[in-house]
PDB file with SEQRES, HELIX, SHEET and CRYST1 records, atoms N, CA, C and O in Angstrom:
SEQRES   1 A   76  UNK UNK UNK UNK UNK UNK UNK UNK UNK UNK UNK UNK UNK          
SEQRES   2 A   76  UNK UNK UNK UNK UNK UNK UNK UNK UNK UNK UNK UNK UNK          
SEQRES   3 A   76  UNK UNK UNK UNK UNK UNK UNK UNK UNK UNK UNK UNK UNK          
SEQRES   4 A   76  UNK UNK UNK UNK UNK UNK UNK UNK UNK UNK UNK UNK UNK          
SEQRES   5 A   76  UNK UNK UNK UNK UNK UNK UNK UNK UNK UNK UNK UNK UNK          
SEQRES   6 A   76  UNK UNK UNK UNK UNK UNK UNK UNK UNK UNK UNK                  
HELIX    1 AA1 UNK A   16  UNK A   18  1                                   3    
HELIX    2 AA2 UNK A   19  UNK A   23  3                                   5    
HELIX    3 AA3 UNK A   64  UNK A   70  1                                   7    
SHEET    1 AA1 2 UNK A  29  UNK A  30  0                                        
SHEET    2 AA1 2 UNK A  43  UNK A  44 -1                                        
SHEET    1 AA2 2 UNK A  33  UNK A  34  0                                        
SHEET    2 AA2 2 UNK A  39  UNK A  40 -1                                        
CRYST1    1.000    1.000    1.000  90.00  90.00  90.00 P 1           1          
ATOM      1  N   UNK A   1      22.544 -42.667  24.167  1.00  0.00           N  
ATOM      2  CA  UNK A   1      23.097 -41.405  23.697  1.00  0.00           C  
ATOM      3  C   UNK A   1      24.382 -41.696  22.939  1.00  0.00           C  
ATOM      4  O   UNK A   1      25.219 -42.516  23.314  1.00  0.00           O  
ATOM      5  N   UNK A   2      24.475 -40.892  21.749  1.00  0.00           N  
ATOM      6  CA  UNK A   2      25.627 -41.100  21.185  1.00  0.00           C  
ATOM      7  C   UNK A   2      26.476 -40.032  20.980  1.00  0.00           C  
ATOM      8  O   UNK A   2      25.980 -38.993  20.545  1.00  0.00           O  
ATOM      9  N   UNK A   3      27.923 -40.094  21.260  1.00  0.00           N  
ATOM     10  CA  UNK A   3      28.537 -39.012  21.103  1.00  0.00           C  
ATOM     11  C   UNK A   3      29.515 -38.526  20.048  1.00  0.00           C  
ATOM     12  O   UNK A   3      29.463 -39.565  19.389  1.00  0.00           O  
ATOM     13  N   UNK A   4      30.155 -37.956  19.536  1.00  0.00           N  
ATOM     14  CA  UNK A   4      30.816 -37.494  18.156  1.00  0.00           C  
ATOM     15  C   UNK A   4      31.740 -35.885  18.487  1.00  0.00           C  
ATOM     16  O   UNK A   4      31.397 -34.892  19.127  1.00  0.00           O  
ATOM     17  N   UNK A   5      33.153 -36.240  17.644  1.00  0.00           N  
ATOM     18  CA  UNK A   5      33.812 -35.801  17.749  1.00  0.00           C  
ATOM     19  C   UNK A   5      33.750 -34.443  17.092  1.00  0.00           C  
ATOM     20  O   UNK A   5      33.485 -34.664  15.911  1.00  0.00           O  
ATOM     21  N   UNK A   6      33.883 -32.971  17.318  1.00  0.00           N  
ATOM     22  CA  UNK A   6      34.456 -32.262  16.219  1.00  0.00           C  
ATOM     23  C   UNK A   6      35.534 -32.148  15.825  1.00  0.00           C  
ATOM     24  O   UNK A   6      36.486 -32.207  16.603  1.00  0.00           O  
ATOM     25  N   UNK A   7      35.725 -31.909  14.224  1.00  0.00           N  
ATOM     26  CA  UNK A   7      37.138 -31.854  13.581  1.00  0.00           C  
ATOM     27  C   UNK A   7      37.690 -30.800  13.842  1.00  0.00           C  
ATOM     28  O   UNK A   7      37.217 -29.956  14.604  1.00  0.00           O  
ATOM     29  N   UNK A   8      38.881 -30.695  13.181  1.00  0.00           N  
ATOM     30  CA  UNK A   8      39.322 -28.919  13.429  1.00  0.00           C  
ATOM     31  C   UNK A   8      38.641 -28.206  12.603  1.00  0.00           C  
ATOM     32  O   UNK A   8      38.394 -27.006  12.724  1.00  0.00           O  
ATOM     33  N   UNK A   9      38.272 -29.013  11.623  1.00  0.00           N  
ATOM     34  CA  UNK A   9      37.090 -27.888  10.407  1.00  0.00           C  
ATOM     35  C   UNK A   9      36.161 -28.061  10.501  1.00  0.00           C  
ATOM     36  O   UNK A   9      35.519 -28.124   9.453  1.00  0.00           O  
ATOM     37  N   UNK A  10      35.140 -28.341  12.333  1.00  0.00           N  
ATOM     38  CA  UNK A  10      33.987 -28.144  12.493  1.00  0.00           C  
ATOM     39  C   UNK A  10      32.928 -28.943  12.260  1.00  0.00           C  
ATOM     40  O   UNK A  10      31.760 -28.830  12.630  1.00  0.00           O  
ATOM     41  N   UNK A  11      33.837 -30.335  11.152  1.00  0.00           N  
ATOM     42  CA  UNK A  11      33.016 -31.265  11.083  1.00  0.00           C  
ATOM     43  C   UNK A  11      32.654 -32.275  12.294  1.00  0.00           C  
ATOM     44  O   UNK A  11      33.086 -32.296  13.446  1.00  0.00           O  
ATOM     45  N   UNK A  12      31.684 -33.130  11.622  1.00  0.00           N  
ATOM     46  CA  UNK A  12      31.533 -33.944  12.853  1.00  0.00           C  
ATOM     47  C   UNK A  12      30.551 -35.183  11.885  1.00  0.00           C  
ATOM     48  O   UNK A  12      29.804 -34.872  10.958  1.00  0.00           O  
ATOM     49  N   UNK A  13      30.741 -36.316  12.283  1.00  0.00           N  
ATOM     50  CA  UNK A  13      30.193 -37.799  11.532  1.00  0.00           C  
ATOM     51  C   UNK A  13      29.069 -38.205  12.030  1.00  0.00           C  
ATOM     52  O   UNK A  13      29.060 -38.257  13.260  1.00  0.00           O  
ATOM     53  N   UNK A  14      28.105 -38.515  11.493  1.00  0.00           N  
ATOM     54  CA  UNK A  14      26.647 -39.076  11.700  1.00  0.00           C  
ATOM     55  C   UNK A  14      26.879 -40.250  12.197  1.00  0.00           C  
ATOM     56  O   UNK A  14      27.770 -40.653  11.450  1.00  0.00           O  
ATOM     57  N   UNK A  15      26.626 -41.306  13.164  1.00  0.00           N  
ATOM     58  CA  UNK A  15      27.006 -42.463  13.141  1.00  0.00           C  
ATOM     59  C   UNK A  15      26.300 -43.027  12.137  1.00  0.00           C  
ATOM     60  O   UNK A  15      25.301 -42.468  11.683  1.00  0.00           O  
ATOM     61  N   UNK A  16      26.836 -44.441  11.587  1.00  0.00           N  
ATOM     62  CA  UNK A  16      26.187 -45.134  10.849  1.00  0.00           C  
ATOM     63  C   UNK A  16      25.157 -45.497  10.894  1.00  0.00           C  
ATOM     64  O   UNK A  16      24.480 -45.621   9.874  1.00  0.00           O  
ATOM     65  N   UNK A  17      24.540 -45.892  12.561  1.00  0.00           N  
ATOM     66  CA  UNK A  17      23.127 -46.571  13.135  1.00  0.00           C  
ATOM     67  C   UNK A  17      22.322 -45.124  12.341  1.00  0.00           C  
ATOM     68  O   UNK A  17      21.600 -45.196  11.346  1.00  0.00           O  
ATOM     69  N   UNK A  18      22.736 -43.674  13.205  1.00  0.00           N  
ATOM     70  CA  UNK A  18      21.735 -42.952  13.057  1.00  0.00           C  
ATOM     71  C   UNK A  18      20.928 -42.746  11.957  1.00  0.00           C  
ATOM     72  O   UNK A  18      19.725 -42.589  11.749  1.00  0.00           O  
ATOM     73  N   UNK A  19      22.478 -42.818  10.981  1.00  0.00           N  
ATOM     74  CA  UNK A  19      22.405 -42.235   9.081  1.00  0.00           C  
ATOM     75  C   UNK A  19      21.026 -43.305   8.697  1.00  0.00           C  
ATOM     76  O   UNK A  19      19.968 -42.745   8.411  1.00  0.00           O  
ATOM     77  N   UNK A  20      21.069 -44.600   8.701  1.00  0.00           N  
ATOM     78  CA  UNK A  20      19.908 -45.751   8.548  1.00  0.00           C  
ATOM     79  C   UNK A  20      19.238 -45.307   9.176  1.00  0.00           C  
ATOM     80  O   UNK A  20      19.074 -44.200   8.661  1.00  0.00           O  
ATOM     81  N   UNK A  21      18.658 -45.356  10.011  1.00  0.00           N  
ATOM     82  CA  UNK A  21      17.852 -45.255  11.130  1.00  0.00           C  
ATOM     83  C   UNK A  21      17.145 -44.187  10.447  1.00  0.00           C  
ATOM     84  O   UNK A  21      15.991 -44.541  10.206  1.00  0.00           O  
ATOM     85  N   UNK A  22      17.386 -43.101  10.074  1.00  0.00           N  
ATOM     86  CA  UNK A  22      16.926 -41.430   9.653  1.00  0.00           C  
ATOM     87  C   UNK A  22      17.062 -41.502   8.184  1.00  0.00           C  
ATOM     88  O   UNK A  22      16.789 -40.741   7.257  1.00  0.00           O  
ATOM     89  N   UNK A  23      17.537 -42.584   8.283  1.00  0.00           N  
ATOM     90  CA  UNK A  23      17.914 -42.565   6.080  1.00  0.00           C  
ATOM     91  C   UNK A  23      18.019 -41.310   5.607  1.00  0.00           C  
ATOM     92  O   UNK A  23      17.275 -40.542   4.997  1.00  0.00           O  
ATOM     93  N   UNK A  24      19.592 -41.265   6.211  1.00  0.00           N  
ATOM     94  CA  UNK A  24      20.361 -39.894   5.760  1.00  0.00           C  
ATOM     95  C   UNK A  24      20.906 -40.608   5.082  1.00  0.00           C  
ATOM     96  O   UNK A  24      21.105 -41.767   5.445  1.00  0.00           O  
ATOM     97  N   UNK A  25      21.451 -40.003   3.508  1.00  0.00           N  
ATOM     98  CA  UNK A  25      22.531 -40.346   2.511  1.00  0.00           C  
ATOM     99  C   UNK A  25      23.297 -39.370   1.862  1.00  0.00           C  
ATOM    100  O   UNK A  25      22.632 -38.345   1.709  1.00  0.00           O  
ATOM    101  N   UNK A  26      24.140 -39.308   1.535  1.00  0.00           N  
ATOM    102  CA  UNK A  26      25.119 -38.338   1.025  1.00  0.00           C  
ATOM    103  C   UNK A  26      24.536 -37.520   0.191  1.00  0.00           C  
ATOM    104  O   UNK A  26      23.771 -37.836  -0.720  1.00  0.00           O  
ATOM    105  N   UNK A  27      25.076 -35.896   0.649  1.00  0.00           N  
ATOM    106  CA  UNK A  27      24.400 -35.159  -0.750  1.00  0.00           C  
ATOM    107  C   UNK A  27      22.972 -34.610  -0.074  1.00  0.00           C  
ATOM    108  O   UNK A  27      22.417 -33.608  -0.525  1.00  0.00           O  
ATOM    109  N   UNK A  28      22.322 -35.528   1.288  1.00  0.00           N  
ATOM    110  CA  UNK A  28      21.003 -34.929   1.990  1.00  0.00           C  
ATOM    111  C   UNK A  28      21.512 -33.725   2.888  1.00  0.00           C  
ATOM    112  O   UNK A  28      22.658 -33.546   3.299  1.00  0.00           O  
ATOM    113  N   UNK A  29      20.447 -32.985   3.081  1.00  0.00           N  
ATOM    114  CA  UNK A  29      20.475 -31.882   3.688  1.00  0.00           C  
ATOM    115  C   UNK A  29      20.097 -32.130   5.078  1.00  0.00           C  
ATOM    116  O   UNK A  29      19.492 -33.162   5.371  1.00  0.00           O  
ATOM    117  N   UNK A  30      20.501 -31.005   6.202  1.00  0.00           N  
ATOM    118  CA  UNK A  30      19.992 -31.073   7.752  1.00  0.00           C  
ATOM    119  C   UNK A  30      20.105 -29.674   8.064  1.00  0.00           C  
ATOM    120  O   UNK A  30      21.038 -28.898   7.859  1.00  0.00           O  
ATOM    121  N   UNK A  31      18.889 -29.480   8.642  1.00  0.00           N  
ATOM    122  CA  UNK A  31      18.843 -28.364   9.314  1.00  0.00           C  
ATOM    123  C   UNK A  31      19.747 -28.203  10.689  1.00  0.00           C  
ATOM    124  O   UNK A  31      20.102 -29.310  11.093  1.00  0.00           O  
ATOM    125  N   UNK A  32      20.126 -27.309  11.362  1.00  0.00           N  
ATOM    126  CA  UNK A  32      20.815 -26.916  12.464  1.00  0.00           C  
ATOM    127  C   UNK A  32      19.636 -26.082  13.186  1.00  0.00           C  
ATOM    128  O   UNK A  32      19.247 -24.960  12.861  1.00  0.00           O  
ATOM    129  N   UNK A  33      19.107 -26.974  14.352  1.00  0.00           N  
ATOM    130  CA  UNK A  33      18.465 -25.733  14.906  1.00  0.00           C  
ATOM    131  C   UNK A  33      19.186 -25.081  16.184  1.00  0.00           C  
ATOM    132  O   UNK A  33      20.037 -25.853  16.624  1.00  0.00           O  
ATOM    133  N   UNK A  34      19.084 -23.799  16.955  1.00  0.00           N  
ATOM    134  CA  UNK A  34      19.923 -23.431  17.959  1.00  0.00           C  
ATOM    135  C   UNK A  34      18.574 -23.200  19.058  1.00  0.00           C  
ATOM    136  O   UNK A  34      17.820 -22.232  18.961  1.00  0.00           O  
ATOM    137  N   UNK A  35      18.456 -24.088  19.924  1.00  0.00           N  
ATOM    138  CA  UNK A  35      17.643 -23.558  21.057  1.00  0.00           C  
ATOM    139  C   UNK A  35      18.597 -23.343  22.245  1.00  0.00           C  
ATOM    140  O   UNK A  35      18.749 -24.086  23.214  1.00  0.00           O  
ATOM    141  N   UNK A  36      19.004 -22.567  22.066  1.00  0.00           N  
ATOM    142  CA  UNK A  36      20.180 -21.605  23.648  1.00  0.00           C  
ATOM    143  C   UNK A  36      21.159 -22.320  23.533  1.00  0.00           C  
ATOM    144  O   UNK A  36      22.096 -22.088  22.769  1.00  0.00           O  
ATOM    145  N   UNK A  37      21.001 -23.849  24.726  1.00  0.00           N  
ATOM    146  CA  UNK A  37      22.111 -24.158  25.225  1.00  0.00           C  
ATOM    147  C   UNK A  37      21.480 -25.544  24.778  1.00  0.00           C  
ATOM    148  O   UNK A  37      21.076 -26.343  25.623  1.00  0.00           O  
ATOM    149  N   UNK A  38      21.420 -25.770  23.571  1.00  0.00           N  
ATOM    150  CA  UNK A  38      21.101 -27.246  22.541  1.00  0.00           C  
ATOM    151  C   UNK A  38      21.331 -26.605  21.228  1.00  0.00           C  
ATOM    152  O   UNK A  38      21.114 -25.502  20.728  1.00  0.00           O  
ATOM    153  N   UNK A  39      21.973 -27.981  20.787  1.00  0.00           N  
ATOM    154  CA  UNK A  39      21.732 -27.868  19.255  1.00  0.00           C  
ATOM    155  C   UNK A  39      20.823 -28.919  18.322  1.00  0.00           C  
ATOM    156  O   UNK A  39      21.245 -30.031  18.638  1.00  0.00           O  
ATOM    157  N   UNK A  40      20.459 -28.976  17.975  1.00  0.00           N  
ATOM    158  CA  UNK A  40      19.170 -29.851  17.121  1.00  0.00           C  
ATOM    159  C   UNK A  40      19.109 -30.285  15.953  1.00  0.00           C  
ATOM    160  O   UNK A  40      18.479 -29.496  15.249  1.00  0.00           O  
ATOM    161  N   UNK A  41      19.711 -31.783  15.026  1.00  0.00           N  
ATOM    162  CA  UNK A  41      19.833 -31.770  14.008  1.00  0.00           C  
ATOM    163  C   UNK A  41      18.963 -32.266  13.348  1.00  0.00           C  
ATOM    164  O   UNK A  41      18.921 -33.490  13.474  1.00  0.00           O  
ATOM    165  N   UNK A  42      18.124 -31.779  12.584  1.00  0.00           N  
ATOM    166  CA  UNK A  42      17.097 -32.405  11.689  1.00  0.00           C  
ATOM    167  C   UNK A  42      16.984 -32.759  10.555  1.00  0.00           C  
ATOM    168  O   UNK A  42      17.001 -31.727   9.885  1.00  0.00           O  
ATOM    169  N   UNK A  43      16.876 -33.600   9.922  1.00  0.00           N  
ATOM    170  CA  UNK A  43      17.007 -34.232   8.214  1.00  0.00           C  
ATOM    171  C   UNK A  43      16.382 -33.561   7.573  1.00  0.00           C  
ATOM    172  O   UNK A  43      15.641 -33.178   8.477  1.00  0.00           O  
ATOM    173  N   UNK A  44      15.929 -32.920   6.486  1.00  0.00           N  
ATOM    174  CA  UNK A  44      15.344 -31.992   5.551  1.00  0.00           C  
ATOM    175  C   UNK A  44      15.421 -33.191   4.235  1.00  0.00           C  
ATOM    176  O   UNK A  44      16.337 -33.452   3.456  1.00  0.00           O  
ATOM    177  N   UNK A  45      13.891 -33.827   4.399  1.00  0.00           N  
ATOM    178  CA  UNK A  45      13.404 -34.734   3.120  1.00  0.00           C  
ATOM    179  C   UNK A  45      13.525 -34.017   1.729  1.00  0.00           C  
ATOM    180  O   UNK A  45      12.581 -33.239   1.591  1.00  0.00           O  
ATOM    181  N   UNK A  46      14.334 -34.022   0.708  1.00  0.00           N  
ATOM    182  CA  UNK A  46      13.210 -33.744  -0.474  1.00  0.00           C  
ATOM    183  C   UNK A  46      12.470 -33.782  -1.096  1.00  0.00           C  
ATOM    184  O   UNK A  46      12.290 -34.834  -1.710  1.00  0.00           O  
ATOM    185  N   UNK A  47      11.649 -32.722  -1.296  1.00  0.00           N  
ATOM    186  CA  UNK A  47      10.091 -32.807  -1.756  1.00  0.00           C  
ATOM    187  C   UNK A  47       9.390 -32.863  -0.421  1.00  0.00           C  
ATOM    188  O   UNK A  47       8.212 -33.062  -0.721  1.00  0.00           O  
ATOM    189  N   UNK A  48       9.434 -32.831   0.197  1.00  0.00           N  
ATOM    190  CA  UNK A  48       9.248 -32.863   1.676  1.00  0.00           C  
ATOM    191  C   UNK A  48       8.883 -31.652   2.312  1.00  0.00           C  
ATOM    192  O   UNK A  48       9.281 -31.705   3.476  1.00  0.00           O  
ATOM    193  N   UNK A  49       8.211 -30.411   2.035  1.00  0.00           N  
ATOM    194  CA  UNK A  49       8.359 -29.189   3.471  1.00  0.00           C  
ATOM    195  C   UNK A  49       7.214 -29.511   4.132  1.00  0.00           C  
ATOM    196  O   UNK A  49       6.049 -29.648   3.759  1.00  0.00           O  
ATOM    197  N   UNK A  50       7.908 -29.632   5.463  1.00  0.00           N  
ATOM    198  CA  UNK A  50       6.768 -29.119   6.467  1.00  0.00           C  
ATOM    199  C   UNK A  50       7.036 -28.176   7.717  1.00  0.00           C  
ATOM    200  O   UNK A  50       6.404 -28.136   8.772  1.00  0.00           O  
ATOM    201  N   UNK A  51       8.028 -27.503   7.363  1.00  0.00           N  
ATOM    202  CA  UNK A  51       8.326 -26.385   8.040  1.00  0.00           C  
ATOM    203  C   UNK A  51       6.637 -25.799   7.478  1.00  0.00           C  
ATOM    204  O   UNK A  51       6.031 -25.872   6.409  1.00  0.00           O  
ATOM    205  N   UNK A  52       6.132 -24.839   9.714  1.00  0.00           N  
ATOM    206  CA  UNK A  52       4.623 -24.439   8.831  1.00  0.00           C  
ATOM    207  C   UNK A  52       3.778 -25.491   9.143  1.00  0.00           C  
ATOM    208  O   UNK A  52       2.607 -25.323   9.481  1.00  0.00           O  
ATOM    209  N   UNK A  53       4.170 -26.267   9.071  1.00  0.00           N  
ATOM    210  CA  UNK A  53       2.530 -27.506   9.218  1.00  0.00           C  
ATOM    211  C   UNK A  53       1.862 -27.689   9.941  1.00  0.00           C  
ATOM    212  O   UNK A  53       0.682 -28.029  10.036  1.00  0.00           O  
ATOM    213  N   UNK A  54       3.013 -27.342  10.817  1.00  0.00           N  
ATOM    214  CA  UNK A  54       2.080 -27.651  12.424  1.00  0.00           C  
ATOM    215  C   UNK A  54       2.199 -26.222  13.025  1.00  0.00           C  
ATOM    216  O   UNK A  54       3.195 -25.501  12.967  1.00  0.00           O  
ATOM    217  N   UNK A  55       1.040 -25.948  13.598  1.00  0.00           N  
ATOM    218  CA  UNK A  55       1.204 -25.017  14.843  1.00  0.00           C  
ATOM    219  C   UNK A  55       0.999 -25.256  15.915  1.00  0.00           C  
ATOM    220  O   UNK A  55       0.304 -26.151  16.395  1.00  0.00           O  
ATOM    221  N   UNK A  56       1.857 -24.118  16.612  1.00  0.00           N  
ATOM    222  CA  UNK A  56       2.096 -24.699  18.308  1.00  0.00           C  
ATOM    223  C   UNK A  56       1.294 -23.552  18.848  1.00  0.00           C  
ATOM    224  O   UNK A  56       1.145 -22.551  18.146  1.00  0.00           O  
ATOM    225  N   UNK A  57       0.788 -23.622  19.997  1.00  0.00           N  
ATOM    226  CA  UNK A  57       0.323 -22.782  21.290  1.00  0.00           C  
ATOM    227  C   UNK A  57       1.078 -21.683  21.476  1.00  0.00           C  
ATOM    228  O   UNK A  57       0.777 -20.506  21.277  1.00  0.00           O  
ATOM    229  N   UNK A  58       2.576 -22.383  22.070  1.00  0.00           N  
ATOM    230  CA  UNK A  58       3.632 -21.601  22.469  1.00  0.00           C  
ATOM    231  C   UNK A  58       5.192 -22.393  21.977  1.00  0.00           C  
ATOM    232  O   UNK A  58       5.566 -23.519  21.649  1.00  0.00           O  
ATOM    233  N   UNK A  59       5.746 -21.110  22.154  1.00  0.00           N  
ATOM    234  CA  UNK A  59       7.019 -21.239  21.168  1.00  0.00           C  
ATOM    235  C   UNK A  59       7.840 -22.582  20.979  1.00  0.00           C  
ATOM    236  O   UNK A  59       7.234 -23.523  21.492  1.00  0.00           O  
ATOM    237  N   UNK A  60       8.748 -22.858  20.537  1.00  0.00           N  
ATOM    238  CA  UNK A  60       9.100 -24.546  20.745  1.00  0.00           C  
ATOM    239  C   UNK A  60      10.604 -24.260  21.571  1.00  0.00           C  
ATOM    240  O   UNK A  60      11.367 -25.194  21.815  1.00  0.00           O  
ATOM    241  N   UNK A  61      10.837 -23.168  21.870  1.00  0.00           N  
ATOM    242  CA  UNK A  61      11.777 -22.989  23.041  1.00  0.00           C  
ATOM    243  C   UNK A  61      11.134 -22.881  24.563  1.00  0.00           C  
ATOM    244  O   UNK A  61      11.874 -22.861  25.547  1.00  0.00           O  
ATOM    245  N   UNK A  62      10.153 -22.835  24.637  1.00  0.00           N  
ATOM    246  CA  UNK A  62       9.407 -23.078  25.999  1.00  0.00           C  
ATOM    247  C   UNK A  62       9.311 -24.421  25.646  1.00  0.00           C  
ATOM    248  O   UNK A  62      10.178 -25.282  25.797  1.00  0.00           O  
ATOM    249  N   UNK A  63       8.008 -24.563  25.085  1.00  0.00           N  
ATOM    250  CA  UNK A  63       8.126 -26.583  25.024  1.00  0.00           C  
ATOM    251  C   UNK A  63       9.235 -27.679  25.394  1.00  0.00           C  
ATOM    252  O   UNK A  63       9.004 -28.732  25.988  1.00  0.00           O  
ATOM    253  N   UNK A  64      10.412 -27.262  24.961  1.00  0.00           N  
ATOM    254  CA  UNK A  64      11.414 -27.936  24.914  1.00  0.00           C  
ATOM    255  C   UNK A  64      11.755 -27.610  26.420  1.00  0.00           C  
ATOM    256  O   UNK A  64      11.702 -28.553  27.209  1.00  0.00           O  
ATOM    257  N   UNK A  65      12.122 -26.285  26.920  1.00  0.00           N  
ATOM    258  CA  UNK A  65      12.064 -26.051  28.215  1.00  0.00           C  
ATOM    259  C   UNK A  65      11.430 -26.894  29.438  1.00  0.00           C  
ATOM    260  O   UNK A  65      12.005 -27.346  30.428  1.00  0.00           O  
ATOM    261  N   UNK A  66       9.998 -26.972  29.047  1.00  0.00           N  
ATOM    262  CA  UNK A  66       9.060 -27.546  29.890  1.00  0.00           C  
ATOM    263  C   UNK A  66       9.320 -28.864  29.916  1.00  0.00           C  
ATOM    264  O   UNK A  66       9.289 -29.463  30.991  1.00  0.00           O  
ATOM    265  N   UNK A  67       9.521 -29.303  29.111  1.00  0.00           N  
ATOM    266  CA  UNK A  67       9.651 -30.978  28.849  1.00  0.00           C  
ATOM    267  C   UNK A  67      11.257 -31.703  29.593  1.00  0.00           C  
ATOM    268  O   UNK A  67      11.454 -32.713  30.269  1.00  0.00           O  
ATOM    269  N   UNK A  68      12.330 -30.438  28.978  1.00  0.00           N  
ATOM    270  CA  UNK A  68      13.575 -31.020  30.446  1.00  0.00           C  
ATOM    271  C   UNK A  68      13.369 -30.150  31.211  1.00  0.00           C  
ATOM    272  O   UNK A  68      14.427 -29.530  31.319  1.00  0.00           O  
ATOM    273  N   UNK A  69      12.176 -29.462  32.188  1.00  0.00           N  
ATOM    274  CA  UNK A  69      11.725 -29.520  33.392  1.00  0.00           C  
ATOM    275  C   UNK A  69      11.049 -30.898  34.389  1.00  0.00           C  
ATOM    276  O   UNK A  69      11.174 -31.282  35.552  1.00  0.00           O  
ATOM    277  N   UNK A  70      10.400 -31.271  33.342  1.00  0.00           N  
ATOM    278  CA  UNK A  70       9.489 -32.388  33.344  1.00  0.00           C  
ATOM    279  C   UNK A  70      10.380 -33.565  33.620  1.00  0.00           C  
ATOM    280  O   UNK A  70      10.102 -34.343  34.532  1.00  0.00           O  
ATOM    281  N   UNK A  71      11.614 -33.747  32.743  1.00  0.00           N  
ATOM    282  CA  UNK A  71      12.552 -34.860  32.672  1.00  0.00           C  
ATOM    283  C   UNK A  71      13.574 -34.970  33.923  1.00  0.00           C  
ATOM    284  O   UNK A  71      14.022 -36.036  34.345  1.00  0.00           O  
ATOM    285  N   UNK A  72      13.914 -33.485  34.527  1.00  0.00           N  
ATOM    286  CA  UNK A  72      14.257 -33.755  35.665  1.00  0.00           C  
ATOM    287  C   UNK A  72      13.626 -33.916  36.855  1.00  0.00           C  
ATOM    288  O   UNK A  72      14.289 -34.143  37.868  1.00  0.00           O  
ATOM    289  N   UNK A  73      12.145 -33.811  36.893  1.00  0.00           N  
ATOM    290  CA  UNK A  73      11.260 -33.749  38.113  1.00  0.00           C  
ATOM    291  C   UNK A  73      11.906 -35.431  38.615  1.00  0.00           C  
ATOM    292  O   UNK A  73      11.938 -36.295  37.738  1.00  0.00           O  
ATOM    293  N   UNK A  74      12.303 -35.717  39.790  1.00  0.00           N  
ATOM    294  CA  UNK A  74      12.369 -36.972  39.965  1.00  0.00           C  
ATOM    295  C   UNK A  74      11.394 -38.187  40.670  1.00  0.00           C  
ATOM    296  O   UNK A  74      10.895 -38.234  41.794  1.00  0.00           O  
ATOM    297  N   UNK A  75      11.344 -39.030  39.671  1.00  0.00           N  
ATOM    298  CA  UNK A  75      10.428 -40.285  40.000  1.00  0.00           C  
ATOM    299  C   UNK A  75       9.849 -40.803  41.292  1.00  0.00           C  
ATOM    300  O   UNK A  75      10.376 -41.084  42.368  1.00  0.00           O  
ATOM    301  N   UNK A  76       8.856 -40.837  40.947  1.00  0.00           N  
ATOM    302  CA  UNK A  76       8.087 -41.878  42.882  1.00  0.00           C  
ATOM    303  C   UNK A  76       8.763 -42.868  42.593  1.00  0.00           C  
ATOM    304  O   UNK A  76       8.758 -43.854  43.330  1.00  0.00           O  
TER     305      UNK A  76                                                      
END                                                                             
């Protein structure tokens, strides 16, 4: 896990690993998603949509729910 500071103007720095890693570069876009009590940053390719592409069953705020339900169930 990596952690990052906010500025007083709200900014906040990609680490370097991540920026490679996600081949973010200056000038790229990221979505902000808000699920309650998370925030979610996602790279937005250009030429790229796939917002839409996929459909889900059920909402991706349950999913996400279920899954750190799942993450805290503790291990045999």
């Amino acid at each position: 896990m990596t952690t990052v500071k906010v500025s007083s103007k709200g900014q906040i720095v990609l680490p370097k690993a991540i920026r490679e890693k996600f081949g973010i570069k200056e000038g790229d876009e990221l979505e902000v998603l808000d699920f309650g009590n998370e925030i979610v940053i996602v790279p937005i390719k250009k030429g790229l949509k796939l917002r839409g592409l996929v459909k889900f069953e059920k909402p991706a705020k349950e999913i996400l729910r279920e899954i750190r339900a799942e993450e805290e169930e503790p291990e045999d």
